[in-house]
N, C-alpha and C positions, 0 to 999 in steps of 0.2 A: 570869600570871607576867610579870615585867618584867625582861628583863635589862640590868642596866647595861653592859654590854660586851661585847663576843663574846669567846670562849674564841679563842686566839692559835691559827696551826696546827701541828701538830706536838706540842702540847700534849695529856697523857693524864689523863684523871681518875681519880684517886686515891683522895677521901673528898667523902664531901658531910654538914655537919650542918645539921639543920633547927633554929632559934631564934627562942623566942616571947619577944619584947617587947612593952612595951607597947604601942606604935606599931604593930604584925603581925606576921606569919610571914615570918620571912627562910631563905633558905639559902644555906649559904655555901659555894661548893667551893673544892677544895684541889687543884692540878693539879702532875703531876710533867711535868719535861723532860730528856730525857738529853743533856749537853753533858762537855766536854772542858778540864778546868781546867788552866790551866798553871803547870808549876811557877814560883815568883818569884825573880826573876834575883838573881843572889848581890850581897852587896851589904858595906860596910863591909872591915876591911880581913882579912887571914889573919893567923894567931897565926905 
């Protein structure tokens, strides 16, 4: 196995699919992160 990148921390995995190309066997994961989106500041004018 060769992994291109380390997995960040705090990151969870999720799903992992295995895919055969031509070129080899890759797999790809899918990691989730729980984060805190904030609402967008109000903008334009009021009616």
């Amino acid at each position: 196995m060769r992994q291109s990148r380390p997995i960040p921390e705090g990151f969870e995995l999720k799903q992992v699919r295995i895919v055969k190309r031509v070129s080899g066997w890759y797999g790809m994961l899918i990691l989730k992160l729980e984060v805190a989106v904030p609402d967008p500041p109000p903008h334009g004018e009021p009616f």
